[in-house]
N, C-alpha and C positions, 0 to 999 in steps of 0.2 A: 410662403414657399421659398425665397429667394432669401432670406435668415435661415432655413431647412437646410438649403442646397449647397449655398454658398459662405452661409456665416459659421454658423455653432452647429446643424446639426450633426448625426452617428454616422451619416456619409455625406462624401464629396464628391463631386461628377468631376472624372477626368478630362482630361483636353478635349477625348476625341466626342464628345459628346453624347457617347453612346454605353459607357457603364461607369460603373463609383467604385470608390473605396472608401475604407474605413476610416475617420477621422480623428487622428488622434488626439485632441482635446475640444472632444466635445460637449457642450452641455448638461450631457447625463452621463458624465462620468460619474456623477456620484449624486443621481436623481433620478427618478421617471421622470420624461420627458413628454411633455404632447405640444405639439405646435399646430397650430387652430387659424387654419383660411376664415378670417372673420376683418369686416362685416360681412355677411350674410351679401353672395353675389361676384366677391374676390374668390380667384384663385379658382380651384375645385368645389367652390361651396355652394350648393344646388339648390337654386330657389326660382318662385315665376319672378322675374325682373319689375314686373306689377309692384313688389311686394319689398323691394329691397328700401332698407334704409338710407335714407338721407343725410344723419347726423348722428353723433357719438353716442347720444340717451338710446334712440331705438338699437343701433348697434347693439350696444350693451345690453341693454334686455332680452335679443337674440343670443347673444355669449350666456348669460345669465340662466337661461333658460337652456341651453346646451348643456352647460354643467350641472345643472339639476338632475337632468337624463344621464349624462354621464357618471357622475356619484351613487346614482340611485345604482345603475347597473354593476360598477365598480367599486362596492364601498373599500374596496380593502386599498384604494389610493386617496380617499380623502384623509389624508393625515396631516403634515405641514405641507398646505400651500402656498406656492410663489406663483407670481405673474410677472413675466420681464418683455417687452419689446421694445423697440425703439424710432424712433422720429416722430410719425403721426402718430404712434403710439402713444406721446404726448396727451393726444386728447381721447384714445381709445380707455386706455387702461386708468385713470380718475373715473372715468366715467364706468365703470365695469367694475373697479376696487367698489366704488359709492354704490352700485346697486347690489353686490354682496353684501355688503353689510346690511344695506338697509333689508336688504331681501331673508336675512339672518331673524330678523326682529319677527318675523312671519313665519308660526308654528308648525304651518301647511309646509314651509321650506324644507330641503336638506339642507341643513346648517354646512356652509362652506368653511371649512376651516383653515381660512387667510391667516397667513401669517406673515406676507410680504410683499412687496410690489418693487419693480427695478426699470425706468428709463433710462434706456440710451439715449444722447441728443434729442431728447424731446423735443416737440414744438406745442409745448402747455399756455405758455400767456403769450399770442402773439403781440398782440398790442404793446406789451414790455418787453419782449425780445426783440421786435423790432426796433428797437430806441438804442441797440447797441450793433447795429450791422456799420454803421460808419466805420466806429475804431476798430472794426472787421477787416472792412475794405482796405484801410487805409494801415494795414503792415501792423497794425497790435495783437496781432495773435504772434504764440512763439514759432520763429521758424518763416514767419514769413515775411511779406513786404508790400508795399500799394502796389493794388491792383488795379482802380481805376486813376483818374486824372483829377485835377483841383475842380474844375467844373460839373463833372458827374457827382465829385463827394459832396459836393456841396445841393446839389440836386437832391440826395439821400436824406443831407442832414436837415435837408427842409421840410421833405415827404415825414420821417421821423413821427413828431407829434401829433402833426395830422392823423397817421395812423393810428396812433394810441387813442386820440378822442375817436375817433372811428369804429375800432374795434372795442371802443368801451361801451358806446351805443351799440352796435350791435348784439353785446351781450345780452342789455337791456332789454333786447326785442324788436329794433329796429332794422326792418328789412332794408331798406334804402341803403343804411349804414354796413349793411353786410354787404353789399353788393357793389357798393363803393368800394371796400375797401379790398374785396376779393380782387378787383382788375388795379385801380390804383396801384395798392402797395406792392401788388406781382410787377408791374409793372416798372415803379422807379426805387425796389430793394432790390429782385432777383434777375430785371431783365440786366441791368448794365453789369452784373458780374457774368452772367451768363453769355453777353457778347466782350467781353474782354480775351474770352478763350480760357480763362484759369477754371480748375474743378472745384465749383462750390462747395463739394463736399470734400473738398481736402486743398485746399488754397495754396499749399506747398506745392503742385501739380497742376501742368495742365489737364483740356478735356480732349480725350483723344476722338477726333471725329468720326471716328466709326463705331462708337460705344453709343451715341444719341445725347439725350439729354440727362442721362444718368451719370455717366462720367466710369462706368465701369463695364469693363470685359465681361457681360454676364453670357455669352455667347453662347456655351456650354452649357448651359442651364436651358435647354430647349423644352419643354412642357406641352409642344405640340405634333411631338412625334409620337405615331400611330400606335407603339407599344404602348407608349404612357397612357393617351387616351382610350386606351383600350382596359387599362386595369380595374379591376373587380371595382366599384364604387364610382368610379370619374361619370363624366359625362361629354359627350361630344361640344367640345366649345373651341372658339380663339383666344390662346391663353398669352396674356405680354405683362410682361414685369411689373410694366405701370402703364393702367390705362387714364391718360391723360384729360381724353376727351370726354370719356363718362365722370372722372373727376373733376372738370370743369363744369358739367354738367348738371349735375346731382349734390356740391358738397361746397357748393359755393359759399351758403352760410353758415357753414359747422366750424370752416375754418377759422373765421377772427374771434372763434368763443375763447372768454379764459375758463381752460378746464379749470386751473389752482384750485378755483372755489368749490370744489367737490372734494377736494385731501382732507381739510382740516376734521369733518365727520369718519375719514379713513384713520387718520392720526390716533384722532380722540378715541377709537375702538381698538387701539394697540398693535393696527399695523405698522411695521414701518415702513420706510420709503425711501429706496435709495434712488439720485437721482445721478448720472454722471455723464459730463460730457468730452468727446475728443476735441483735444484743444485747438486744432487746425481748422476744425469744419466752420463754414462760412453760415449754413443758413437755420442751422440751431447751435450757435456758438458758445461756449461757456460763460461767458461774458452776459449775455442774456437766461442764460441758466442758471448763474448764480443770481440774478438778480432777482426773479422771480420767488426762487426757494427764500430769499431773502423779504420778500414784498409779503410771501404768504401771512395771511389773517389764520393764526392758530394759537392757544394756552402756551405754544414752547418758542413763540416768536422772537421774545426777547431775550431769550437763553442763547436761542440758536444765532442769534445777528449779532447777540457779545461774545460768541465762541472765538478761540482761535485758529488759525486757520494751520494744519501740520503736515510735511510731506509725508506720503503713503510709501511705503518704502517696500520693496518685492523683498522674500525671503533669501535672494542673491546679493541683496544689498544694491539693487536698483534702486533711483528715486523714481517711481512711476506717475506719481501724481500729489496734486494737491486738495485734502480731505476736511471740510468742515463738518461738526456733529455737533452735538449740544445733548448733555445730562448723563445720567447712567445706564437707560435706555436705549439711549440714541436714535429715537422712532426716524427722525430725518437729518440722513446725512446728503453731502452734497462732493460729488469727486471731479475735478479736474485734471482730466486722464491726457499726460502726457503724450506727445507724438503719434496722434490719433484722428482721424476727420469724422464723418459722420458715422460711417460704420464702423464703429473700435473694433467687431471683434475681426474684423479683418486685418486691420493693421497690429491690432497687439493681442492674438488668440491665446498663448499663455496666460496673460498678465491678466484679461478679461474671464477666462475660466477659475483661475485665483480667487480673484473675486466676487464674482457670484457664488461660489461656493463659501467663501468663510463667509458671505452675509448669506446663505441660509444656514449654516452653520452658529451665524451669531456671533462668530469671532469677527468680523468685519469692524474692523474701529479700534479694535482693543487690543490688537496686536499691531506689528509692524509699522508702528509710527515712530518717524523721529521727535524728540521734544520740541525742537525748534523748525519754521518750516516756512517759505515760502506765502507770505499772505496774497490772497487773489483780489488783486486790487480791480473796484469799477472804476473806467471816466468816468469824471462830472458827464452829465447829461445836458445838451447844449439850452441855454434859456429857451424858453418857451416863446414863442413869437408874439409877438404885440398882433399881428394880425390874423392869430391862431382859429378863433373861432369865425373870423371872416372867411376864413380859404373853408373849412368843410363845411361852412353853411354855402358855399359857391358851389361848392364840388354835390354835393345832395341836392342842391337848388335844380342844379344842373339836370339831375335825373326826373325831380319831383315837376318840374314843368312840364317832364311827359307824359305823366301818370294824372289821369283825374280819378282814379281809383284809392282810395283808402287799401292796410292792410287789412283791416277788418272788413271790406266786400270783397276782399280777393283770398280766396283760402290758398293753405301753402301749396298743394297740388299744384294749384295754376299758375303759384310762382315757380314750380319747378316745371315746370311745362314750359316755359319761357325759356330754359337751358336746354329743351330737348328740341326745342321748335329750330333753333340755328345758331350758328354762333360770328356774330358781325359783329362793330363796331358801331359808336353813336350815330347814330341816324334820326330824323325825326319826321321819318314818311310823310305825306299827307295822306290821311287815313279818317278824317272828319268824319267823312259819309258810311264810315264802318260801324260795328255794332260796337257798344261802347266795351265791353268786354274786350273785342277780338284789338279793338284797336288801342288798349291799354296793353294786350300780351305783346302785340306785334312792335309798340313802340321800346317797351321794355326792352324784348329781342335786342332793338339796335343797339341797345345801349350799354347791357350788360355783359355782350361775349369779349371774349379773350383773343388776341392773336394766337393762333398757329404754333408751337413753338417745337426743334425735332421734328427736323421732316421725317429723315429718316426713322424714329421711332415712330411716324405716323404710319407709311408708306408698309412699316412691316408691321403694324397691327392691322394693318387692310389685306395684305400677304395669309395670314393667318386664318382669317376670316372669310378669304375669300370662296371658298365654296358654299357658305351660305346665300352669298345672294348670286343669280348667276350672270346678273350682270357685270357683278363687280371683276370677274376675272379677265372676260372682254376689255375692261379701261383698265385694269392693271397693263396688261401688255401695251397698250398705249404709252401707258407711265411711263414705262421700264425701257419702251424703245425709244420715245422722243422726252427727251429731260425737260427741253422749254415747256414741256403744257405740267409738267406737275404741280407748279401752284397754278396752273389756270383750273384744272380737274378735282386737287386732290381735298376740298371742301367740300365739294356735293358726295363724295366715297362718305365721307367722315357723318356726314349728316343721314346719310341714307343705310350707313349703315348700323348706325347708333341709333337709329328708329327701328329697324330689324331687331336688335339686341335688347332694345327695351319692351317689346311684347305689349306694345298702346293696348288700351281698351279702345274698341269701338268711338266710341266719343269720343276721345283723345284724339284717336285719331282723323276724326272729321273735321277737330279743329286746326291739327297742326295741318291739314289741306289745302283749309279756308286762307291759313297764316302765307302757306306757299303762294296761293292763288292771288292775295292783294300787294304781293313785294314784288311787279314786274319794276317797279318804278326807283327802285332802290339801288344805290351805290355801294359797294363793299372796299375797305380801304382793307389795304395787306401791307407787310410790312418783306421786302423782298431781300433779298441775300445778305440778312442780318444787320444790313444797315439803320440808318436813322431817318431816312427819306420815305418818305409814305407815296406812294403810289394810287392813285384813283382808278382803275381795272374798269372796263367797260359793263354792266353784267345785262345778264338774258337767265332765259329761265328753259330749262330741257328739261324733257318727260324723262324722269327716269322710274321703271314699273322695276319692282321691290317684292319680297316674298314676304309677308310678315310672320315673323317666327312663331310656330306653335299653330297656325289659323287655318292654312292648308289652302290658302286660295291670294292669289294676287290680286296687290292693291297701288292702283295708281298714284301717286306721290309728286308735287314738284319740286322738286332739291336745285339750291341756287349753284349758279353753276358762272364763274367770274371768267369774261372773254379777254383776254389779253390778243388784240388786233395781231400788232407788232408782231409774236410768237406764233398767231396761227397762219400769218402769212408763209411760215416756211414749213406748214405741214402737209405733208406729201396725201393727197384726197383718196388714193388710191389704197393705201397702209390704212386710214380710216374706213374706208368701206368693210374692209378684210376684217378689222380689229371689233369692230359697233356695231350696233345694230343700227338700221337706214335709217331709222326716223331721226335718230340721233347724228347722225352723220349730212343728213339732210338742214338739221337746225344748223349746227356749224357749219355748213358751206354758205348756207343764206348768211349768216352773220359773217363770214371772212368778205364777202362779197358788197355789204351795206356800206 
């Protein structure tokens, strides 16, 4: 929706946030156009939350299975098609190219007739994209300059390989390894540019603090005003640009797959693939984008890695970018789109409509090149550490000591019930006397959650939501009037109501109760006003009663709830009574008073 709105599509929402206009270069100037809320559970796309996907394969079999329906009803648009998004896209659209084809091969099919596929700044091989964020950071990209200090770069350039073995096991199948390196490498790649203040996704720029974690004025772009929800097909939801916590939650392991290894079967059926990235952007940078198209296992590997490399030149006689292809087909080219960060077609909406168009056109490559051009040079990649496989056998040690459960007695349900259950910090309870099950989920819990990150995009996905649970509007006013208690509060919103949102089965939900009921004894460490100093927060545990969506009957829940003393000594008991309900207001005075 937020590509729809604000990037390529047929309108644009004005300032005032309340009507569009037509958009003059957009997308389908010279195409049908459909842009598709997918995976199944994003955006407007109606499903029981039971049921949504986890990872890029089921995604894609959902997509897959849309266009069956859709072609079947429309044949008169299966003609040339293309598929273009961008970022996560990376690992959406291999995985969604790879099950068209395969699903081609299958007579019962409607033969989709692919003829192209296009990333923006993808995020396709993490594990090898991450091996070039240093000379990211550190002013190699055009147009910019270090962003962090000699100390944090050198923190990156350590985290580096570790990740790559990481994310290569996790490809493999290992869970441990996925979930290592979901918090890890979030951690010492995106957290130190993200507290620098510069916008990762365009490192020429700061982040303006009223934008959140995004880094861009999507303001206008509101999706949860009452006309919209109300149009023919929507459904009554909280809708937010990017929801962080259900993707922390749900997609923990999908991220350090390399999609790559799904192209090569796209390649070889005569799609091609164009991949291109803005050369500014920090956290799918061209730099790891070309390295990737370069690493790719495919019959045109070595055509394509002895190609030269030639500026792309705009019909103005712009140099726009720098274009590697290989053969007379050119199934994969690779573009380095000048003066651009993550979302190019924002920053260069001419230059990016050009080009999707002559590459479904098929002129893309074979025009508008100069003969000589700008080669896109990689860093070396720093040596590998002599005590590489010591640190992630410490780092997986670290987790696998809390787990006396195999992957194979834990199916992945009950790994992803570990994302839904809470989201804390390493912990290692004492939990002995637990059932061996509850207290494998519960130790996991500690160990895998994320900090916090974007209050403010938190605070207004709770905003949004807030008529669903009706508690939640009661502690929003709280929020809203005393600033000190929002990080003491705004964890248990997040938990309580991303249990709402996910629609538990019965059982689910008995467990994630059980999970509540044995963590009185637990510490939650936060990370407070961006700093580097960790905080130990007192914690207690309040009733908070929840509606669970769809059920029609309330269900008691305890959602952790982190007591910061200091803060609540200056809250006024009288504004809490008014604000809470008493039982709640009754727990917190007992605890200001202990």
């Amino acid at each position: 929706m937020m590509g729809l709105l604000a990037e390529n599509g047929p309108c644009e929402v004005n300032p005032d946030g309340q009507s569009t206009k037509v958009r003059n270069l957009s997308w389908n100037d010279q195409a049908n156009a459909l842009w598709i809320d997918q995976p199944v559970g994003s955006g407007f796309s109606n499903a029981n939350p039971v049921n949504w996907p986890n990872n890029s394969i089921t995604a894609a079999d959902d997509s897959h299975a849309f266009l069956q329906v859709f072609f079947t009803e429309f044949r008169q648009y299966n003609k040339d098609v293309f598929i273009a998004g961008e970022s996560y896209a990376g690992h959406y659209i291999p995985a969604l190219s790879h099950a068209i084809v395969e699903g081609n091969k299958d007579s019962s099919n409607v033969v989709v007739n692919l003829k192209g596929i296009s990333m923006g700044n993808g995020m396709v091989w993490p594990g090898l994209q991450f091996q070039y964020y240093a000379p990211a950071a550190n002013g190699s990209l055009p147009g910019t300059h270090a962003v962090v200090n000699e100390s944090t770069l050198a923190a990156i350039l350590e985290a580096q390989p570790i990740c790559a073995v990481l994310d290569e096991q996790c490809s493999n199948g290992n869970m441990t390894a996925c979930s290592t390196s979901f918090s890890y490498c979030g951690d010492h790649m995106w957290d130190p540019i993200i507290a620098s203040g510069y916008n990762p996704f365009d490192l020429r720029a700061l982040c303006p603090k009223k934008t959140g974690l995004l880094c861009y004025n999507f303001s206008m772009v509101d999706l949860n005003l009452e006309s919209t929800q109300k149009a023919p097909g929507t459904h009554p939801l909280g809708w937010s640009g990017c929801n962080l916590v259900m993707q922390d939650k749900t997609w923990w392991a999908d991220f350090p797959q390399n999609m790559a290894k799904y192209l090569p079967a796209v390649l070889e059926a005569g799609v091609k693939v164009l991949t291109y990235n803005g050369d500014v952007d920090y956290i799918a940078n061209y730099l790891g984008g070309k390295a990737w198209a370069l690493a790719m296992d495919w019959t045109g590997k070595d055509a394509f890695n002895e190609a030269e490399d030639k500026n792309w030149v705009l019909p103005d006689g712009k140099v726009q970018g720098i274009l590697r292809q290989s053969g007379p087909l050119t199934f994969l080219q690779f573009l380095q789109f000048h003066e651009a960060g993550h979302m190019v077609p924002i920053n260069q909406p001419a230059a990016t409509l050009y080009m999707i168009n002559t590459f479904m056109e098929g002129t893309f490559g074979q025009v508008s090149l100069s003969q000589t051009g700008n080669a896109i040079q990689l860093p070396a990649l720093s040596a590998t550490d002599q005590d590489l496989v010591t640190k992630v056998q410490a780092l997986q040690a670290d987790i696998a000591s809390l787990v006396p459960l195999t992957q194979s007695e834990v199916s992945y349900d009950q790994w992803r019930q570990i994302e839904y259950a809470q989201n804390t910090e390493r912990n290692a309870a004492d939990s002995a006397e637990l059932d061996l099950k509850t207290a494998s989920i519960k130790e996991l819990t500690a160990h895998h959650g994320r900090r916090r990150r974007g209050l403010a995009t938190e605070i207004k996905e709770l905003e949004v939501m807030q008529q669903k649970v009706p508690v939640t509007k009661q502690l929003l006013s709280l929020l809203n009037a005393t600033e000190n208690v929002q990080d003491v509060l705004i964890d248990a919103l997040i938990h309580s109501l991303a249990l709402v949102e996910l629609e538990e089965k019965e059982t689910q939900v008995s467990m994630l109760a059980a999970i509540y009921e044995t963590d009185k004894s637990q510490h939650i460490k936060y990370m407070l006003d961006g700093e580097s100093s960790e905080v130990v927060i007192i914690k207690n545990i309040t009733d908070i009663t929840v509606q669970i969506h769809g059920k029609g009957s309330p269900y008691d829940l305890r959602a952790q709830v982190a007591q910061n003393r200091i803060a609540m000594k200056h809250l006024n008991i009288e504004q809490l009574k008014v604000n809470l309900p008493s039982y709640v207001v009754g727990n917190l005075t007992a605890y200001m008073t202990n």
